[in-house]
N, C-alpha and C positions, 0 to 999 in steps of 0.2 A: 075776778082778777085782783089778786093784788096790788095796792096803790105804790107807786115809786116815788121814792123819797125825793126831794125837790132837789138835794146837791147832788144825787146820779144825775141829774140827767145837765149835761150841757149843750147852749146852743150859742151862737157865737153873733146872734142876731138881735139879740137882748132879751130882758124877762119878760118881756109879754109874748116872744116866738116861742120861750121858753114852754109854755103851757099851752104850745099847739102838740093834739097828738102825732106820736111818733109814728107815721109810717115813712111806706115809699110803695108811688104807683106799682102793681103786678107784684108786688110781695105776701105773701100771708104767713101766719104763724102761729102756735098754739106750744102750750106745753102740758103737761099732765102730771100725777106720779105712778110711777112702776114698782116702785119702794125699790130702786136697785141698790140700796140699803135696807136691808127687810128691816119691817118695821119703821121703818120712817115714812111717813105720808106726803111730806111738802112733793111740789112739783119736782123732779129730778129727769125730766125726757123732754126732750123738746125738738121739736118741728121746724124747718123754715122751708117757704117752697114759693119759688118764681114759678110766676099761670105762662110765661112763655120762655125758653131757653136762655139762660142768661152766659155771657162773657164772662169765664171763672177764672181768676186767680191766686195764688196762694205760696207762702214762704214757711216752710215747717223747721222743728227743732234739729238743730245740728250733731244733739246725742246721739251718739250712736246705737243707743239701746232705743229704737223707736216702738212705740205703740203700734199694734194691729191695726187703730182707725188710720193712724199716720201713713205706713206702708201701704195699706191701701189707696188712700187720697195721693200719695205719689205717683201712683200705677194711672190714676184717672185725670191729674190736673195739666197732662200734657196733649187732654185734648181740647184744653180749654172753656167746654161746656158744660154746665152743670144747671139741675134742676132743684136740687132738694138735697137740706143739712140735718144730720140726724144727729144731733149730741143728747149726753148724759152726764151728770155727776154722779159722784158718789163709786164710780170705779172705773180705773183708768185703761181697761182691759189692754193692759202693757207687762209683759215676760209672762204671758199665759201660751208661748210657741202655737204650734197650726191647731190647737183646736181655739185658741181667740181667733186667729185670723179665720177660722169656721166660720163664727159666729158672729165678727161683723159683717162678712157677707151674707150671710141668713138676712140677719136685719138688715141688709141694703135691700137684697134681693125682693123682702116683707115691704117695704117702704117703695121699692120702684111697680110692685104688682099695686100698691095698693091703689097708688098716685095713677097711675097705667102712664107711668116715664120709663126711659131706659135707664136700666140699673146703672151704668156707666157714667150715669150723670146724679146720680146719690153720690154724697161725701158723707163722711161720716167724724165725729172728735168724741171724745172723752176725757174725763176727769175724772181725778181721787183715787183711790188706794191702787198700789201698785201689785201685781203678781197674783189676783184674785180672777175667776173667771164670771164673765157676767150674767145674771140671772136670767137667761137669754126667754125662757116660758112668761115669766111674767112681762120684759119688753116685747117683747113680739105680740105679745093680747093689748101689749096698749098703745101699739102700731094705727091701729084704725079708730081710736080715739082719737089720738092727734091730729088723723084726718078730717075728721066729720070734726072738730072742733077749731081749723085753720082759720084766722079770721084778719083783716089790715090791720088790727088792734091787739096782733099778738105778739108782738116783737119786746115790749117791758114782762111779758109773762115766763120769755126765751130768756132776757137775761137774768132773771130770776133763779129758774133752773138751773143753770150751770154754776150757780153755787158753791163754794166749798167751804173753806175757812173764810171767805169774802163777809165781809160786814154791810155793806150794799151794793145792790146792780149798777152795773158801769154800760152806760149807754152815753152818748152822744151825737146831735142829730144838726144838720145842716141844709141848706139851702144857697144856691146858688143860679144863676141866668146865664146860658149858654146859647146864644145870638139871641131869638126870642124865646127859648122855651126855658122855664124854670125846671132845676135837678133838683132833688133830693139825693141825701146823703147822710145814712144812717149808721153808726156802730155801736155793737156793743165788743165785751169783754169782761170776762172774769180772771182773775191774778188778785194773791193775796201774799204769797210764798213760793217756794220754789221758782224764783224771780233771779233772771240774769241774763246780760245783753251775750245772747248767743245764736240771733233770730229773733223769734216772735216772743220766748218765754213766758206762755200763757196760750189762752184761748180767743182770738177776737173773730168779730164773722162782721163786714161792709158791706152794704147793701146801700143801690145808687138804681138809678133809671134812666141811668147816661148810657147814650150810644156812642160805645168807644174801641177802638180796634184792640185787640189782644195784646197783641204784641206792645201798645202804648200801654195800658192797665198796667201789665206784667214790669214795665220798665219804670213807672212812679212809686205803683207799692210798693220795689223794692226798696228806693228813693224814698221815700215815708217812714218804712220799717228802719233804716238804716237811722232816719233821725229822731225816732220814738223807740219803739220798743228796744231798740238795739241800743237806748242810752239811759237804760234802767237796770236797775239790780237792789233786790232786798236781803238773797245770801249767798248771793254766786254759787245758787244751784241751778242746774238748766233740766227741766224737764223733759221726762219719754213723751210729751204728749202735745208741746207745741205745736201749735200751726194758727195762719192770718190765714182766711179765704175774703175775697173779695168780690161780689157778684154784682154785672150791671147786665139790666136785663132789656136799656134801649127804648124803652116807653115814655120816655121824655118827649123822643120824636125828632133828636138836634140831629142837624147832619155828623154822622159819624167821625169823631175824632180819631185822628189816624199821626195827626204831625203835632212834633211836642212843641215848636213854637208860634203857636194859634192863639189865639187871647182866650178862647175857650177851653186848652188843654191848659196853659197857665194857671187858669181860672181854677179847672178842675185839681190840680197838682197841687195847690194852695191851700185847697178845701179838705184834700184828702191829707195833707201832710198836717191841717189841722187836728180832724177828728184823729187822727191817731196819736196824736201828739198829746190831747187832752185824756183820751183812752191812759196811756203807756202813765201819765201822770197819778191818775186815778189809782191804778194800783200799787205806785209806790203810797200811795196817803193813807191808801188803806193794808197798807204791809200787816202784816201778822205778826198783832203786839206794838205796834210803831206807834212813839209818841213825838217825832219829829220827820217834817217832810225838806230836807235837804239838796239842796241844788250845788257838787262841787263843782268848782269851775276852777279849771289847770289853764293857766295863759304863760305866757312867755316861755313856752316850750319851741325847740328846733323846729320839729314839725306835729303833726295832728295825729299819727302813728303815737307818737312815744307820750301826747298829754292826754292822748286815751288810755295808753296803760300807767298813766303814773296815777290818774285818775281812779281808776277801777282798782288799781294796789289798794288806794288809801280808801275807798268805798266799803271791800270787801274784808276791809280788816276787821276781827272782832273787840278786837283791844278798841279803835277810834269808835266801833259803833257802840260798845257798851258806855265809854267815857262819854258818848253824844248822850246816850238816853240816862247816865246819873247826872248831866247839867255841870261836867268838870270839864272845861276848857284846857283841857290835854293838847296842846300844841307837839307836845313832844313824840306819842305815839306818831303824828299824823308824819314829823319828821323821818319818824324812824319806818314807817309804813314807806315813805317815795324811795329813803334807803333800801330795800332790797327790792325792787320793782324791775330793775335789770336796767334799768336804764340811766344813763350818765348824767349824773348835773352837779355845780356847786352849791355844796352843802351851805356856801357862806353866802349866799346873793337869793338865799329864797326868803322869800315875804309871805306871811298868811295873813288872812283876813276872816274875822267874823263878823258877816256883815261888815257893813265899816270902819268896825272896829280891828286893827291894826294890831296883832298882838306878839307875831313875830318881826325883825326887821333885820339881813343880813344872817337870817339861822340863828337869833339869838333874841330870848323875847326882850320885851319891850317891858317889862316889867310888873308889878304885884296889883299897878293901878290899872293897867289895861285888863290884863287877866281878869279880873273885878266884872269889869266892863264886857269883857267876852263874855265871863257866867253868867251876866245877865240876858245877853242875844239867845243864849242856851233855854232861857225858859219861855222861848216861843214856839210853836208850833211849827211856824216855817223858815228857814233860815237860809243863808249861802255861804258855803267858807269858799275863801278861793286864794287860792297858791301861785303866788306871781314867781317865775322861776331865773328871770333876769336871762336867758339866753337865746331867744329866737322871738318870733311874731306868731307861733302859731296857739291856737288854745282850742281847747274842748268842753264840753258841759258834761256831767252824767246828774242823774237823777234817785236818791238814794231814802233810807230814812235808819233809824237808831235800830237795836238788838234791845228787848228790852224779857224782863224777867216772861213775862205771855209768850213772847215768843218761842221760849223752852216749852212752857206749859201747853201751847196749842200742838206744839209739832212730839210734844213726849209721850203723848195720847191721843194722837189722829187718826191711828185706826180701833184704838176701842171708845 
């Protein structure tokens, strides 16, 4: 197995939980490769399987062009139970019409004989190239590898796998005490591009050994999703292939969480709005091409509606992110970006901010020595602009990074 790099993995209990392995009770996992890129060897298939039925959850891409694996995990996540997740990279088996949706049920069909589960409780995701059909002979032969290879040690091997343009695996692992029994709480995810709060925007899968009623699960990750993934965007493109599953599979042993205000469902809502939080982070940092990890923050808006989209205006603009990644403190794009956002404010009472530095004030900068001063916050890695708008109390965060020259270059040759 492949070693994971020490900044994938986060754990929120410090550096020495840090380098506990990542599991969670009743889980196992393996990954292999199929070459569903012929010719490429790396790991590309992967495995995840609860030894007893887990409480499944899930929030998929709101595109309406959805993926075969997608449509399908629709059709099944309304019964709430799920055994076993079958992802790939390398093709997104999405606008391949009924003979992809054939052949992810082949493979579920392959994966729930092989397991002896009901096929109803196989999900399935994919990733990468879009409108290609998948090499369904050579996955399906490496079906019963992944099983004879499932192991509590295989969960850094899954996020591995799923792969694309990602520069490293994005796992994050948690821990918490739920009266006296201690949970675990696992995620991973992959997102590197085609990033935008539309839903999940990417691929994540949550794995926990809390016992917790459906209906509660289904009502925080939404609550989670809403304030992670749903507050990222790399180029306000939303993927066919999105989807969050969530699996607890009650091997903790806590009396079953049913009521959201219990100090153990707090507990858990906490933890979970964590790990995704740190997830949804991860892949803006590793954006495709990204050499700035940006936090905007829109305050003094009317309400939370309008400083999400004044927000998301000025995030998805390519003018403010190209000016972010040449280190030119463009206050003026970022103006003229809130201007057509559709939404009402005076032009003359807004104030920007880089980092602390104050380079607008009243719509009118502040002049050649702050600008100075903004280029400089510009050659950090991490930064925050934030746009005070002088008319209400409400504000929002989103989470973004620069457009930078790789970013053409990765996405102009992603499928050869």
């Amino acid at each position: 197995m492949t070693p994971v790099p020490a900044e994938a993995v986060k754990n929120t209990k410090g550096a020495a939980a840090r380098n506990k392995k990542i599991q969670v009770p009743g889980f196992l996992a393996s990954a292999v490769s199929a070459q569903v890129k012929k010719g490429h060897t790396r790991p590309d298939l992967g495995l995840i399987f609860s030894e007893v039925p887990a409480v499944t959850s899930g929030v998929f891409t709101r595109n309406l062009v959805k993926a075969a694996p997608v449509q399908i995990d629709l059709g099944r996540i309304v019964e709430r139970k799920g055994r076993a997740v079958l992802v790939n990279s390398g093709n997104a088996n999405a606008c391949t019409g009924a003979a992809g949706l054939r052949d992810a049920r082949k493979l579920s069909l392959k994966v729930s004989q092989t397991l002896s589960i009901p096929d109803s409780q196989v999900f399935l995701a994919s990733t990468g190239v879009i409108g290609q059909r998948l090499p369904l002979p050579r996955m399906m032969k490496a079906v019963p590898a992944l099983a004879h290879s499932l192991s509590p040690d295989g969960l850094p091997a899954v996020a591995q796998a799923i792969m694309t343009t990602d520069t490293f695996p994005k796992l994050v692992s948690e821990e918490i005490s739920v009266g006296r029994k201690k949970v675990r709480i696992v995620g991973m995810a992959k997102g590197a591009g085609m990033l935008h709060p539309d839903m999940a925007t990417m691929l994540c899968f949550v794995l926990t050994d809390l016992a917790v009623s459906p209906a509660l699960l289904d009502r925080f990750l939404r609550k989670a999703t809403d304030q992670s993934f749903n507050r990222i965007t790399v180029d306000g493109d939303t993927s066919t292939n999105d989807l969050i599953l969530v699996m607890a599979n009650g091997l903790a042993g806590n009396p079953v969480l049913d009521q959201p205000r219990t100090n153990g469902a707090r507990l858990f809502s906490s933890a979970l709005d964590q790990v995704l939080f740190e997830l949804a982070r991860m892949c803006v940092r590793d954006g495709e091409g990204a050499t700035k990890d940006i936090t905007l923050q829109v305050q003094g808006a009317r309400n939370e509606e309008e400083a999400r989209i004044l927000a998301l205006t000025v995030a998805h603009s390519p003018l403010v992110k190209t000016a972010l990644f040449g280190q030119d403190a463009n206050w003026g794009r970022i103006l003229a970006a809130l201007g057509r956002s559709g939404v009402s404010f005076d032009p003359e009472r807004v104030d920007i901010y880089f980092d602390r530095v104050q380079i607008v004030k009243n719509g009118i900068s502040k002049g050649p020595k702050e600008e100075v001063r903004a280029g400089a916050v510009l050659k950090k890695r991490s930064l925050t602009i934030r746009i005070d708008l002088h008319q209400g109390s409400a504000e929002t965060r989103i989470y973004t990074c620069d457009l930078s020259l790789d970013y053409v270059r990765i996405n102009a040759d992603y499928r050869t």
